[in-house]
Structure formats: structure tokens, C-alpha cells
N, C-alpha and C positions, 0 to 999 in steps of 0.2 A: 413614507408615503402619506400625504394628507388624504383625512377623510371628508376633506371640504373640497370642490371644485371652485376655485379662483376664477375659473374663466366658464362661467356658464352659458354665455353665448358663442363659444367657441364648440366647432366638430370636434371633442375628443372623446376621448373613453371613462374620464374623469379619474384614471392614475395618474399622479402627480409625484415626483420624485425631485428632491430639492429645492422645494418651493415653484419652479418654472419648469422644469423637466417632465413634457406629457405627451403620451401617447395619442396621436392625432386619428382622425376616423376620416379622412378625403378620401374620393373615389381617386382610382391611380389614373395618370393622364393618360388620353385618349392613345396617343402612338404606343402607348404601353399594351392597353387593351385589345390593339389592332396587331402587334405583335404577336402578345397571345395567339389570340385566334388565328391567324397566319400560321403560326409553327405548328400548330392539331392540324390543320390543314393541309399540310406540305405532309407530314406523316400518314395521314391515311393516304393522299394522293401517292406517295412515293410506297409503301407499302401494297399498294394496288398493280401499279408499274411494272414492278418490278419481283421478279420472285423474294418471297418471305416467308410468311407464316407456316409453320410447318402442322401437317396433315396425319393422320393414323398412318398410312405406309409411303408417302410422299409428301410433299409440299405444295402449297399454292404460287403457281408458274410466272403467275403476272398478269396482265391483257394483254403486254407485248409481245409475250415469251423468249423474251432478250433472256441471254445467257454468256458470260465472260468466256465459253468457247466459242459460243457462235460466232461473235466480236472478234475474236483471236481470227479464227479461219476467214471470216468476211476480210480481216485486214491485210490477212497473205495469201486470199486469191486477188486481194486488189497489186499487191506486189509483185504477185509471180506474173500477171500480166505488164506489171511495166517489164522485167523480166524480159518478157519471153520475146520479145526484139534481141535480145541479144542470146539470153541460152539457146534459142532454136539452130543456133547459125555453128555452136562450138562443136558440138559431136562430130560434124564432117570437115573440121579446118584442123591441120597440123598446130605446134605450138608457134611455128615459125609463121603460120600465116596468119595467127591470132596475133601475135608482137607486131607485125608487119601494117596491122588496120589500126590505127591510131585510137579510132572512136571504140574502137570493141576490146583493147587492150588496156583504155582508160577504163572501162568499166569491168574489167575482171579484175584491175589493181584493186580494186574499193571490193569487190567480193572472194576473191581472194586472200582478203587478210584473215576474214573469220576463221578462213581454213588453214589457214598459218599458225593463227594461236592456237586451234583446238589440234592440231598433230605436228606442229614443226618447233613453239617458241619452248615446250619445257625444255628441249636440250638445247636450242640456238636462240635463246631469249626473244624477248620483245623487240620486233621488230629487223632481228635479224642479227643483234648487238652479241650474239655469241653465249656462253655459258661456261663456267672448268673445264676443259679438255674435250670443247667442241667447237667445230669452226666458226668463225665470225660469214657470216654471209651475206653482212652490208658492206665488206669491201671489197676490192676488186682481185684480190688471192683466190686462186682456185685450184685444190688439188688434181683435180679430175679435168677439166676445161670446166671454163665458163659461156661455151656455148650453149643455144638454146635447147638444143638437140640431146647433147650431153648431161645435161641439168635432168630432162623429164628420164632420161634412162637411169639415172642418177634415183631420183626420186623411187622409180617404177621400181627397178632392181635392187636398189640398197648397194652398199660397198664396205668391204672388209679389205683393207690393205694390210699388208703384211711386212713387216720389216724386221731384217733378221735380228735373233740377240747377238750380241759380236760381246760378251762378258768371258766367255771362254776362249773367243782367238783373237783376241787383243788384250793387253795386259794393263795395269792400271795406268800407267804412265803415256803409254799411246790413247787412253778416253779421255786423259786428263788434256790433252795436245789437238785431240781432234775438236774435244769440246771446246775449249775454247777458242780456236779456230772460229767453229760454229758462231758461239757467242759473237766475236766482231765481226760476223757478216762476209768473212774472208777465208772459205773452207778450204777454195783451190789454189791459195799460199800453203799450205802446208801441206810438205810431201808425204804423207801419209794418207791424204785424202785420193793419191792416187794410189802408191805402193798397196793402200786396201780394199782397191775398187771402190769404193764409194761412187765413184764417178759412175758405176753402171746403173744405180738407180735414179740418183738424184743428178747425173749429167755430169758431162767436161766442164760445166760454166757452177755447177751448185746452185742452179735454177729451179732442181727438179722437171721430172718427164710426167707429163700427164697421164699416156697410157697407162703408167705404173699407179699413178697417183701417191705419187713419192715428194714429198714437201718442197719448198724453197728454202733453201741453207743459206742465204743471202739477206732478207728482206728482212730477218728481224722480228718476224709474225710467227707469233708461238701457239701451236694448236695446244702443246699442255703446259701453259704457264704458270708460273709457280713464282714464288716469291724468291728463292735462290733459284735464277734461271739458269745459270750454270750447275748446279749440281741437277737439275731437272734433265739437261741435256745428256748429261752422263750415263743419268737412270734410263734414258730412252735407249743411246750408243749400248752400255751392259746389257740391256732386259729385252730392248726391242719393241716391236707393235703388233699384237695378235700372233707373236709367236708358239704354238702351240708345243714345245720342248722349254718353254721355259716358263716355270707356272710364276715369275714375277713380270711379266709382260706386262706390258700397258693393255687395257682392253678398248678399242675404239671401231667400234661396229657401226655402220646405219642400217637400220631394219630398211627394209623393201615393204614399198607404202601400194605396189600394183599388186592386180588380182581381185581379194576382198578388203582389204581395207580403205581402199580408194578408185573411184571411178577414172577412165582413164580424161571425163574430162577434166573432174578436180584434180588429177596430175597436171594436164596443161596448165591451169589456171595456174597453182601451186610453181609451176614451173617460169611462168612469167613474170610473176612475183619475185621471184627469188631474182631473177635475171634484171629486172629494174632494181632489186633493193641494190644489189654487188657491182651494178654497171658492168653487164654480162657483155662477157666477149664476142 
């Protein structure tokens, strides 16, 4: 650092480093200075506004006394009034006269899903797309009916189908014959399918019956798929569904969603939902 100032008529501080390397003294430009002053400004302004500074047993509220709940409730009484065109109308309409009104069943599709995800997608995924060894209920396969009526009883009551184990009165070589039968989609070629009644749950045709909500042996849509879906089938034929004498059963239950855990209008809605996802019967 010189102890000489080379540039004596220059603003600087007269530190010099390298011969021309100096510390300059300019006032900083004007947009700089207005800056400044702008941002102290905006902080005390916004610090006034708005609740901040905190107080010996509370805090200072604001002028406005705006508060991130108040905000919250202002925005969903402003919602539940767009709402309430339509909620007012559900309590007193069946499910079939809510599917039936175009405009009010388009808008229970769109509120309807919430309640989809938050009680229906952990075990039939998103959007309807099914989950391990629970139904698909974007297509058009329906244990039970795929009526609209069906569906909310469905819902409301829950369903435990029961299919017997048949591992002690059938021997390995008749599961190995039935299943695969099963497997190509052709259960009622093989006379066994009738010699063992099968036909009394799942039908003459291997349709399945709804009442019972006994599967379809034809279609190839596997409510517990597996990666070997013939040894899957086998394990169903030996073990059965919800057979209570045989503690290797398959377990497939739906809870019943009426009563407390669901109002009967979020059934309906729930119920129309499901019925547009599956192209309900």
C-alpha cells in the first residue's frame, strides 16, 4: 500500500494497493439510496399490518387483525356457498335421482373424489385402479351388481363373501383340472365343474351370480393376482374365501362405511362415483 496519494483530486480514501488499486469515497447511486429507504419502509409498514412483534403474554395483532385462520374460514364460507346450490338439494334425493340430474351428478363427480381418496383408494387405489387382492372398480366387473342401488348398499353395509375351502373334498389332481379350466376362461368344459357343483355359486355359464357375489370364472379378471396365477387359483379352490374352518383362507372383507363412519349423503356421492368410474350397470 502507498503512503503517497497518486490521485489527489480523486474521491478516495487514499488506500492504494498496486500502484492504481484504490478505495473510492462516491456517494452510492440515487436508485440505490431509494432502495434503501423503500425496504425500512415496507418493514415497518408490513410489521404494523400484520400481526408480529411479540408482547409479555401475547402479541401485537396488526391494524388489520388479519389472521391465516380467519383467511382459511373467509375462503370456505366463500365455498360452501358456491356449495350450497348443490349440497342443499342431496339429503332429500336417492343415489339414482342424483345420477339421473346431469348438472348435480357432474358436480358430486369432482367432490366426490376427495372422499374417495381419503376412505376408498388405500385398498382400490387411485382412482379406482384396484390394489393386491382388491377389486378393480374402474371396470365394468362387478361382484355384487353394478347397479346404482347396489353399489350404495354395497358401501353402507360392507360385504364378506364366503367361498368354501374344497382342499379336503377334492383331491389334488381334481384342483389341478379345475384350475386350469379356470385359468383358460373355460370352467364349464370340464366336467368337474359340474360333477362338484360349482355351478351352484358361480352359475351354469361360470358367470358368476351376484346375489351370492361369487366371481366370474370366465373373464379372466383376477380379484387375487398373483404372479403364478394358476397356482393362485388353486390356493383360492384348496383354502377358499373367508372360510372360517380353515385358518389358511384368503381374507377379503369390506368394512361397512354406513352409520358413523360415513353420512348417508357422502354414501350417495361415494356411490356415484364409483358407478361413473366402472360404467355402472
Amino acid at each position: 500500500m502507498s503512503d503517497n496519494n497518486p490521485f489527489p483530486n480523486e474521491s478516495n480514501t487514499g488506500h492504494i494497493w498496486d500502484d492504481n488499486l484504490r478505495e473510492l469515497t462516491n456517494d452510492p447511486p440515487s436508485w440505490w439510496r431509494i432502495g434503501f429507504h423503500l425496504s425500512w419502509i415496507l418493514v415497518v409498514v408490513y410489521t404494523l399490518w400484520y400481526p408480529s412483534w411479540p408482547l409479555l403474554e401475547t402479541h401485537f395483532k396488526g391494524l388489520t387483525g388479519w389472521t391465516s385462520i380467519g383467511e382459511y374460514e373467509a375462503d370456505l364460507k366463500a365455498i360452501e356457498q358456491v356449495r350450497a346450490k348443490y349440497e342443499d338439494k342431496l339429503p332429500g334425493m336417492s343415489a339414482a335421482a342424483i345420477l339421473a340430474d346431469d348438472e348435480l351428478s357432474n358436480y358430486v363427480l369432482r367432490s366426490a373424489k376427495v372422499l374417495f381418496g381419503d376412505n376408498c383408494a388405500a385398498c382400490h387405489g387411485t382412482g379406482g385402479a384396484g390394489n393386491p387382492d382388491y377389486p378393480v372398480l374402474a371396470d365394468d366387473d362387478w361382484l355384487y351388481g353394478g347397479d346404482i342401488n347396489t353399489i350404495v348398499q354395497t358401501i353402507t353395509n360392507g360385504r364378506k363373501g364366503v367361498m368354501t375351502a374344497h382342499g379336503k373334498s377334492l383331491s389334488s389332481a381334481e384342483i389341478d383340472k379345475l384350475a386350469e379350466a379356470i385359468h383358460n376362461g373355460k370352467p364349464t368344459q370340464e366336467p368337474l365343474y359340474m360333477a362338484k357343483a360349482c355351478f351352484a355359486c358361480h352359475g351354469a355359464d361360470g358367470k358368476g351370480m351376484a346375489p351370492l357375489g361369487s366371481a366370474n370364472l370366465t373373464d379372466a379378471i383376477w380379484r387375487f393376482e398373483e404372479e403364478d396365477q394358476l397356482a393362485s387359483i388353486k390356493y383360492t379352490i384348496a383354502h377358499g374365501v373367508n372360510d372360517a374352518s380353515d385358518p389358511n383362507t384368503r381374507n377379503a372383507e369390506m368394512p361397512k362405511f354406513g352409520g358413523t363412519k360415513l353420512s348417508e349423503t357422502d354414501i350417495k356421492k361415494l356411490a356415484v362415483y364409483v358407478y361413473k368410474l366402472g360404467g355402472g350397470q
